[in-house]
C-alpha positions as CSV (number, residue, x, y, z in Angstrom):
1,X,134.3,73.1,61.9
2,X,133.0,76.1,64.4
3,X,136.4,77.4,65.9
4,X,136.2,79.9,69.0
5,X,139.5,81.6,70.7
6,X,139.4,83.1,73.7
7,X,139.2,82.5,77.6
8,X,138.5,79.2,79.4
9,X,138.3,80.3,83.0
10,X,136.5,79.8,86.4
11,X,133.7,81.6,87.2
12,X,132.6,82.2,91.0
13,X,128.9,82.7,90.5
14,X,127.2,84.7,93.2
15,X,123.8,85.5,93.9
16,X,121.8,87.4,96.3
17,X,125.5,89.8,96.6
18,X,124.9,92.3,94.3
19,X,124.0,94.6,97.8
20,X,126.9,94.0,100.2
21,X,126.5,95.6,103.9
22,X,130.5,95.9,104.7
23,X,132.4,94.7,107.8
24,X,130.1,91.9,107.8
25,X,128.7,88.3,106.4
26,X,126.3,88.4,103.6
27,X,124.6,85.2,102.7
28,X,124.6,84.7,99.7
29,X,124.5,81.4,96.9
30,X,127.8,80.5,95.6
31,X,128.5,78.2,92.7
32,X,131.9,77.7,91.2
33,X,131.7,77.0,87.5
34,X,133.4,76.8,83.9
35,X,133.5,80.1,82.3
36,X,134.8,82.8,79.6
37,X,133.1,84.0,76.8
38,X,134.5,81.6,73.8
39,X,134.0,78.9,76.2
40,X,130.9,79.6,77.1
41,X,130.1,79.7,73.2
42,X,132.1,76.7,72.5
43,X,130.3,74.6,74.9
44,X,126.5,76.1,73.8
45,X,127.5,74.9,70.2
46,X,128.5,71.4,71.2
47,X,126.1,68.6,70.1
48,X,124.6,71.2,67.2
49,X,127.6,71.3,65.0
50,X,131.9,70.4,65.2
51,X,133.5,72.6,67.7
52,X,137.0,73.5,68.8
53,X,138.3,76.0,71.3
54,X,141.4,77.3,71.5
55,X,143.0,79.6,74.1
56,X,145.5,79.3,77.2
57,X,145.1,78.2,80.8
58,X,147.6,77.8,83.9
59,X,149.6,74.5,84.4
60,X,147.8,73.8,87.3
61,X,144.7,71.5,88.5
62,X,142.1,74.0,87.7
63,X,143.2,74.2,84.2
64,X,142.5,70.5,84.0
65,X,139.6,70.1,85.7
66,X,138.4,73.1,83.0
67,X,139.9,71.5,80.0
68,X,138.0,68.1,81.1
69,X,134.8,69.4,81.9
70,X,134.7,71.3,78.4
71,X,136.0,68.4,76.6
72,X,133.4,66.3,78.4
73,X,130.5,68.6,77.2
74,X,131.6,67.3,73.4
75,X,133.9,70.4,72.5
76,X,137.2,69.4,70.9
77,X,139.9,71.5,73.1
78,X,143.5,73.1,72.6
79,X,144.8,75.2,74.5
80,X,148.3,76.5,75.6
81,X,149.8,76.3,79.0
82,X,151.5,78.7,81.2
83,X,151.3,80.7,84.4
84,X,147.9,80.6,86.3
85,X,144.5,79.7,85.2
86,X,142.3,83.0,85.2
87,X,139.0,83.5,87.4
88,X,135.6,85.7,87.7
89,X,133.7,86.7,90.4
90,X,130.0,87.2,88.6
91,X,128.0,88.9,91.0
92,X,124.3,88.6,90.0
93,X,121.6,91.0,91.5
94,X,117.6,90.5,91.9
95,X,116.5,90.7,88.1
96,X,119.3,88.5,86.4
97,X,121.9,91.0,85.7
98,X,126.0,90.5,86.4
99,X,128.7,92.4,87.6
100,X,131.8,90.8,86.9
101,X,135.3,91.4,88.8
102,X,137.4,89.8,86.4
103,X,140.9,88.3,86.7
104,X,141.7,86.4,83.1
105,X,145.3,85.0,84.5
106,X,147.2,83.0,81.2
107,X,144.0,83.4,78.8
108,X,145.5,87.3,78.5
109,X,148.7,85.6,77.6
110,X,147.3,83.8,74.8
111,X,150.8,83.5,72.1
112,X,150.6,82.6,68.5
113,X,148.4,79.7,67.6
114,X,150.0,76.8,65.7
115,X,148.4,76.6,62.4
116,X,147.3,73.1,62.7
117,X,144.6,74.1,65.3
118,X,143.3,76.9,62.6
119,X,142.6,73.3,60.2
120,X,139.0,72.6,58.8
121,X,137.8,76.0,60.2
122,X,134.6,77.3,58.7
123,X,133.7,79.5,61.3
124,X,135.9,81.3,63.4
125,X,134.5,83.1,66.5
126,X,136.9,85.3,68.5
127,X,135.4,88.1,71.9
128,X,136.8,91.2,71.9
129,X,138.8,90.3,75.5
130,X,141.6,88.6,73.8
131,X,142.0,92.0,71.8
132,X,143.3,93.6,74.7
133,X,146.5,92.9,75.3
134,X,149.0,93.4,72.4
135,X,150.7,90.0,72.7
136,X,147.0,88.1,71.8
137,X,145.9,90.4,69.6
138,X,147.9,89.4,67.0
139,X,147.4,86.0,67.8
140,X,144.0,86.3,67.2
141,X,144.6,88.8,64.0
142,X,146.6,86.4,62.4
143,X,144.4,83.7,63.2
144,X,141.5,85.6,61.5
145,X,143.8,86.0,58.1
146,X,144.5,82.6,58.2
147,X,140.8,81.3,58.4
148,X,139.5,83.9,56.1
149,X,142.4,82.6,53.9
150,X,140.3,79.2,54.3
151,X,137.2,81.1,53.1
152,X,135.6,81.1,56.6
153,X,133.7,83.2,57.7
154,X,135.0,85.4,60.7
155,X,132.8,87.1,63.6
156,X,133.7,89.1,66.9
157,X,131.9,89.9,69.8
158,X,132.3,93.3,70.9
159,X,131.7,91.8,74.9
160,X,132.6,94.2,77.1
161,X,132.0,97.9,77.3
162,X,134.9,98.2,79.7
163,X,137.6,96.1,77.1
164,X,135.8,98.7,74.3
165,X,136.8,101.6,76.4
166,X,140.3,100.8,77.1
167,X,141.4,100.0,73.6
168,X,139.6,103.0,72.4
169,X,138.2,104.3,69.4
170,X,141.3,104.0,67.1
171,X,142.7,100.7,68.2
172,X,139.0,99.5,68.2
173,X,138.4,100.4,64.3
174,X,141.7,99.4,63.5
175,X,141.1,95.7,65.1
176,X,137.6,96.1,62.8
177,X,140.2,96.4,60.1
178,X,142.9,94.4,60.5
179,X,140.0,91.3,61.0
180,X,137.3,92.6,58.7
181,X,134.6,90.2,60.9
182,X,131.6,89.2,59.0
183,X,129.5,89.2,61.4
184,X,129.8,91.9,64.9
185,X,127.8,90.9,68.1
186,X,127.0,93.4,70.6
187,X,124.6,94.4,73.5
188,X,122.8,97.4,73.7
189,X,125.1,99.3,75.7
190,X,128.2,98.5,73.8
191,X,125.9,99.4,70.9
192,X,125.5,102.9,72.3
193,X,129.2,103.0,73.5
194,X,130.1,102.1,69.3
195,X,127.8,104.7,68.0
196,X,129.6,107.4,70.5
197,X,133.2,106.5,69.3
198,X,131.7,106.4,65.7
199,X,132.5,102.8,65.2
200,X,130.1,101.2,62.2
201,X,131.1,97.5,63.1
202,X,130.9,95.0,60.2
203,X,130.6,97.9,57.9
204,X,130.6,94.8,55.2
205,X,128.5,91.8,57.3
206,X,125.8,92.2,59.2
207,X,125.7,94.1,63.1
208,X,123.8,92.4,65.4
209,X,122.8,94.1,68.5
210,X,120.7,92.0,71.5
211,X,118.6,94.0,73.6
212,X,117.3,91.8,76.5
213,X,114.0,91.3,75.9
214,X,113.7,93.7,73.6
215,X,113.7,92.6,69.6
216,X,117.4,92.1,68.2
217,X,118.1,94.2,65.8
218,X,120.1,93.0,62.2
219,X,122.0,95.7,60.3
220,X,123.0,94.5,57.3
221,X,123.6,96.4,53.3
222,X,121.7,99.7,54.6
223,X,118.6,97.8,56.3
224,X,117.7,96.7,60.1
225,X,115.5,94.5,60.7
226,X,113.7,93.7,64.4
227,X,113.8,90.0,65.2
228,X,111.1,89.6,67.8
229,X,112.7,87.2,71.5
230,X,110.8,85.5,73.8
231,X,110.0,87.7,77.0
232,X,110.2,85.3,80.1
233,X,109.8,86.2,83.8
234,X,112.0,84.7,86.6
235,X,115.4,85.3,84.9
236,X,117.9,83.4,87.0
237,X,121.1,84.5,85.7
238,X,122.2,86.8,82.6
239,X,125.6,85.2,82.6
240,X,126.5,83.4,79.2
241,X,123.2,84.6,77.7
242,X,125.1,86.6,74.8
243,X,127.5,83.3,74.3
244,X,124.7,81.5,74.0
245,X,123.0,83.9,70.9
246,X,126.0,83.6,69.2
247,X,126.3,80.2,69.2
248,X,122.9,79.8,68.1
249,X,123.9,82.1,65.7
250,X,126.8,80.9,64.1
251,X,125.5,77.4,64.3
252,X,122.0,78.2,62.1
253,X,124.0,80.9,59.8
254,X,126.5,77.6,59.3
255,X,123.3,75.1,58.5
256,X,122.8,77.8,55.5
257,X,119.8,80.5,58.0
258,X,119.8,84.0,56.4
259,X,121.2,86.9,59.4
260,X,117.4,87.5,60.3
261,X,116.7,83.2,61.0
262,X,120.1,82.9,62.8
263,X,119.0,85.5,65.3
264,X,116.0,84.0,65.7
265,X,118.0,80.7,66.4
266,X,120.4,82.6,68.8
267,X,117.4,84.3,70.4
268,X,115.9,80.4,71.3
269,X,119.1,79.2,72.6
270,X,120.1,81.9,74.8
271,X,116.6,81.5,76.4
272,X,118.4,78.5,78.0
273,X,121.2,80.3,80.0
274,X,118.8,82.9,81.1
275,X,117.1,80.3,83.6
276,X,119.9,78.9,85.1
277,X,123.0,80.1,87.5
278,X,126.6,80.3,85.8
279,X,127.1,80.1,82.1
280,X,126.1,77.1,80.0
C-alpha cells in the first residue's frame, strides 16, 4: 500500500490571468478542480498500484464533493474533519507555468493520525506543506516513524520554495532528520534554494531534482546521473506535473525499478498533467 498525507483542496484554475490590467475585467478560462499536492499524487497513482490518502478537510459540501471525486478516481480516502475546506487560486501564464495564491483551510490543521490508517503501508509519501505548521508536523513525523517502523520506505517532496523559506534552514534539516526520507523530490529552484541553505537532502536515499524539460537529475551514494524527459511543445498547464513524477516514481521504485528507471517512469507520467488544465 502507497500511503500519501497531505492536502485535499480545491483548486481555481485560471488561465490567460497571469497579466492582470487592474480596475477592470480580464477574460480569462476558469476551471474549478480537485487539488493539493498528496492528492494530486494519490490520484496519479490510482489504477497503477493500492493507494490511500490521508489528511483533513472542512465539514462542509466541498469537502465531500472532494472526498467523492477522489474516491471515485480509485484512491482509498481518510481524512479528518474540521473547520473549512482549503482552496488555491492557480494562476497559469502563456508557457505553462503557475502562480499559486494559496489558502490550505483544515489541511494546515491536520492532528494526529490514528494508527490504523498507517496499516499495510509500504510507501509513505508526505509534501513538505504539511511541515509547516507545528501541530501537523508531528503528525506527519510520527507518521513517518511509524511506517519506517513497518519497513516502508519514506519520501518527501520539498514542494514549495516559499514553505522552504519560512521553516528555514534549521527547522528544514531538522525535519530531514527527524523523518530520515529515502527518497527527496525537488524542482530546480528549490534545488538551488537547498544548496544555498546547505541542505544535502536524503543524505542516505537518493535526491531527485526535475528540471522541466531539462534531464532529471538522481543523486544517490556520491553519483548523479541525468535521466533524459521528453521535450513537448504546447504545455497546457504545469500544475500537478511534479505530483505526477512522484507518483510515477514511487509506483515503478515499488514494482522493484532502480532510482534511475523510476525517474524515467515519473518523467512518462507527468508528461500527462503537462497537457491538460488543473492537476490530474
Amino acid at each position: 500500500m502507497l500511503v500519501v498525507i497531505g492536502d485535499l483542496v480545491a483548486d481555481l484554475i485560471v488561465l490567460g490571468g497571469a497579466a492582470l490590467e487592474r480596475g477592470t475585467d480580464n477574460p480569462a478560462h476558469v476551471r474549478l478542480t480537485r487539488g493539493g499536492s498528496a492528492a494530486n499524487v494519490a490520484a496519479a497513482a490510482a489504477g497503477r498500484h493500492p493507494i490511500r490518502f490521508i489528511g483533513r478537510v472542512g465539514d462542509d459540501t466541498l469537502a465531500r464533493a472532494l472526498v467523492s471525486e477522489l474516491e471515485a478516481a480509485g484512491v482509498e480516502v481518510r481524512v479528518q474533519r474540521g473547520g473549512r475546506t482549503g482552496a488555491i487560486v492557480v494562476m497559469v501564464d502563456a508557457e505553462g507555468e503557475r502562480t499559486m495564491i494559496t489558502d490550505r483551510g483544515a489541511a494546515a490543521e491536520l492532528d494526529a493520525i490514528e494508527p490504523a490508517w498507517l496499516g499495510g503501508v509500504r510507501w509513505l509519501h508526505v509534501p513538505l506543506y504539511g511541515f509547516a505548521p507545528s501541530r501537523s508536523r508531528r503528525a506527519l513525523t510520527d507518521a513517518a516513524r511509524v511506517a519506517a517502523a513497518q519497513g516502508a520506505a519514506v519520501s518527501v517532496d520539498l514542494s514549495s520554495v516559499a514553505t522552504m523559506r519560512g521553516l528555514g534552514a534549521p527547522q528544514l534539516a531538522a525535519i530531514l532528520d527527524d523523518v530520515r526520507p529515502d527518497v527527496v523530490f525537488a524542482n530546480a529552484d528549490e534545488a538551488r534554494l537547498a544548496d544555498e541553505l546547505g541542505l544535502t537532502p536524503a543524505a542516505d536515499g537518493a535526491y531527485v531534482v526535475k528540471r522541466g524539460g531539462e534531464p532529471v537529475l538522481v543523486h544517490q551514494g556520491g553519483l548523479t546521473t541525468a535521466v533524459p524527459v521528453e521535450r513537448i511543445d504546447g504545455v497546457v498547464d504545469s500544475t500537478g506535473a511534479g505530483d505526477a513524477f512522484a507518483a510515477g516514481y514511487i509506483v515503478a521504485a515499488l514494482d522493484g525499478a532502480s532510482p534511475t528507471e523510476s525517474a524515467r517512469a515519473g518523467g512518462d507520467l507527468a508528461m500527462s498533467a503537462l497537457r491538460r488544465p488543473g492537476a490530474l
